[in-house]
C-alpha positions as a printed NumPy array, in Angstrom:
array([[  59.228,    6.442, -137.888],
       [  57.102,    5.175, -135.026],
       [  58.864,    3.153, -133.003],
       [  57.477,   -0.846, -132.321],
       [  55.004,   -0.928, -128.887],
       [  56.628,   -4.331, -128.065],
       [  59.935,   -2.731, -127.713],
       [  58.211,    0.879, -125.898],
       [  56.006,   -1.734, -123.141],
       [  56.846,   -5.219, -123.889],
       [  53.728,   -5.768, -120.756],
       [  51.155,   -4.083, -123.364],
       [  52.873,   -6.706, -126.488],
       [  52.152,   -9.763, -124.285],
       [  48.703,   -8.433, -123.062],
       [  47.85 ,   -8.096, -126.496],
       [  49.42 ,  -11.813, -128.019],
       [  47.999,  -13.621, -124.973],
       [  44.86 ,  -11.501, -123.856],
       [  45.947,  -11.385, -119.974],
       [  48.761,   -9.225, -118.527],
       [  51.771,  -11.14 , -117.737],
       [  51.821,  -10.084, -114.285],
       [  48.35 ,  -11.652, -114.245],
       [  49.716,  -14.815, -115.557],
       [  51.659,  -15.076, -112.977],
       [  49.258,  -14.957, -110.613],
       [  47.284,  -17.331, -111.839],
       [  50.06 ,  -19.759, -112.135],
       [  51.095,  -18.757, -108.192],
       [  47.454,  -20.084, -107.41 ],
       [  48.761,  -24.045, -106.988],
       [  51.197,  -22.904, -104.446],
       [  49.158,  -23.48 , -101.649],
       [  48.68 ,  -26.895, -102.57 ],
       [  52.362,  -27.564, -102.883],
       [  53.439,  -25.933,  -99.726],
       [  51.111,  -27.39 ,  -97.821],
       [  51.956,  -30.893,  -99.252],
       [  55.678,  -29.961,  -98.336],
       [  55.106,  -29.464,  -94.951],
       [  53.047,  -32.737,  -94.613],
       [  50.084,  -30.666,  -93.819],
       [  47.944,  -32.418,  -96.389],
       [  47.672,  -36.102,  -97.388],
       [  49.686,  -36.529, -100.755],
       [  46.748,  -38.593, -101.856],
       [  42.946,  -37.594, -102.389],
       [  42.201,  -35.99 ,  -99.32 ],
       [  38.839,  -33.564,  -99.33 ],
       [  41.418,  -30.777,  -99.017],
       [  43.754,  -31.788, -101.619],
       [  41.235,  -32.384, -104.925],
       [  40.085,  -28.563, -104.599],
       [  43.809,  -26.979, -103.994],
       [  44.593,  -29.286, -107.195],
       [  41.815,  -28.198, -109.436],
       [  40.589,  -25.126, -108.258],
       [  43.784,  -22.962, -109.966],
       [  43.371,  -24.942, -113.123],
       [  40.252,  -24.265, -113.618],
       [  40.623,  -20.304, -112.41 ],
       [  42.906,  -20.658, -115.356],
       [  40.446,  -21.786, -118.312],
       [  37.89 ,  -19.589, -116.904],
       [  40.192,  -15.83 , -117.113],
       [  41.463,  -17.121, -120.31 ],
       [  37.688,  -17.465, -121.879],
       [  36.442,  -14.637, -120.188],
       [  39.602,  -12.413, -121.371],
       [  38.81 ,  -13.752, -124.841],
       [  42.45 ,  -14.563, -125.557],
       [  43.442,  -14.451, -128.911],
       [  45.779,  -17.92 , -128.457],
       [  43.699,  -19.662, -125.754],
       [  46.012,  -22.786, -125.841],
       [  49.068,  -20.312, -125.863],
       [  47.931,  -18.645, -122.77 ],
       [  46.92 ,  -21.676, -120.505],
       [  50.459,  -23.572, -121.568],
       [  52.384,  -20.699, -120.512],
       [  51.   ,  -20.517, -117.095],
       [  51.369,  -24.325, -116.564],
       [  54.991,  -23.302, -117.372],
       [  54.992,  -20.483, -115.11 ],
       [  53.528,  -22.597, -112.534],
       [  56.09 ,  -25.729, -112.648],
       [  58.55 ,  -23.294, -112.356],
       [  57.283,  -21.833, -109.507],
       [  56.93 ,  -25.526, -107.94 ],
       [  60.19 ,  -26.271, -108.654],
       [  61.495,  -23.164, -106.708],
       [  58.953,  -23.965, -103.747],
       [  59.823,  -28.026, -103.915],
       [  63.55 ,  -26.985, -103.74 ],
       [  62.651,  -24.47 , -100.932],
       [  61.131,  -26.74 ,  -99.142],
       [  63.3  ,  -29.606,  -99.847],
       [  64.588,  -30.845,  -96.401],
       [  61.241,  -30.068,  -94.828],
       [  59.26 ,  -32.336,  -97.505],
       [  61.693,  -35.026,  -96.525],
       [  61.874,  -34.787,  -92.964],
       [  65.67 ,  -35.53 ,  -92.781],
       [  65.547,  -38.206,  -94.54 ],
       [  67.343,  -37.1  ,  -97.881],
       [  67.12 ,  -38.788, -101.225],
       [  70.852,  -39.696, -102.173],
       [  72.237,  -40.675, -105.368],
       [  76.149,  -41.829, -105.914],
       [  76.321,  -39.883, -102.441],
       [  75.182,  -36.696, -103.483],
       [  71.688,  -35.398, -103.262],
       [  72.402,  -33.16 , -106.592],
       [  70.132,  -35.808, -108.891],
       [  67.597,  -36.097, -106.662],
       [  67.026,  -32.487, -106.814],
       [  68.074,  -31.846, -110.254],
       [  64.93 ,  -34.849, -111.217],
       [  62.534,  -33.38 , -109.384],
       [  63.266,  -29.662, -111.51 ],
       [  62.652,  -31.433, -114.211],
       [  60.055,  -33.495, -113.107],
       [  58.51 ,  -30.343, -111.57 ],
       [  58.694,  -28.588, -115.19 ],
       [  57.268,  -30.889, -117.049],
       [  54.501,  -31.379, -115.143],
       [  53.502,  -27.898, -115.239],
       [  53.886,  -27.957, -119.018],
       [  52.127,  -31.133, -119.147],
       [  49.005,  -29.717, -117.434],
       [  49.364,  -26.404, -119.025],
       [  49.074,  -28.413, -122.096],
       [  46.178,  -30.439, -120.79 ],
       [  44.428,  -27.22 , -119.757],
       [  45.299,  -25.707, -122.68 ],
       [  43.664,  -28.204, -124.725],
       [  40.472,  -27.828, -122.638],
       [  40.578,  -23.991, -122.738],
       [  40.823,  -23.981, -126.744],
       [  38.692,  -26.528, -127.408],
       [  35.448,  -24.401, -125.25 ],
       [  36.804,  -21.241, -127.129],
       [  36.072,  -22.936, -130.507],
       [  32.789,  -23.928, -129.113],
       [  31.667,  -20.632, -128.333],
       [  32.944,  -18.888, -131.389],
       [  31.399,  -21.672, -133.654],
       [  27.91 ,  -20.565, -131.59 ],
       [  28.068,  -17.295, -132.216]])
């Protein structure tokens, strides 16, 4: 009997279900980082500065373009889970960064700063499902389009 490949290189399974490596996901979702660290350390306006749209977008759309050109199987599949990945990952930064983004000046709640933090992981996730979803959306949509050309 020969023996599942998901179970021999579970790397190869997820290449195969979502068209990019996972490792490669990653990436991609690392690629708003910048954007949040910088924002962190007050480096960058929080609104619409000239610097701030392209750290925003740029990722996002790095994202719907290696999905299409990878020809993913599950286009919507593949964009949502690296908005997850990368909410995560800006959950982990924000929290990192936490007393820097704040300057001192700590968000309390009933005296403890634990619901503060624990809104902004959620927040933080949901977000990068939300745009994952978004993106996703987007992504599947101009696969259709291109597979309905020919």
């Amino acid at each position: 009997m020969t023996p599942d490949i998901a179970t021999q290189n579970p790397t190869r399974s997820s290449q195969r279900y979502f068209g990019i490596p996972l490792l490669a996901m990653a990436g991609l979702a690392a690629l708003v980082l910048p954007r949040v660290v910088l924002h962190d350390l007050h480096l960058i306006d929080g609104g619409f500065a000239l610097v701030n749209w392209p750290l925003a977008l740029l990722p996002i759309a790095a994202w719907v373009f290696v999905t299409l050109r990878a020809r993913s199987p599950h286009p919507f599949l593949t964009v949502l889970t690296i908005g997850i990945m990368s909410g995560l990952m800006m959950v982990v930064t924000h929290q990192l960064l936490w007393d820097s983004a704040f300057q001192g000046d700590l968000p309390v709640v009933g005296g403890s700063t634990f619901i503060p933090r624990f809104a902004a992981m959620v927040s933080g996730t949901v977000t990068g499902a939300a745009i994952g979803a978004i993106s996703g959306l987007i992504t599947w949509a101009l696969a259709s389009a291109r597979r309905d050309a020919g």
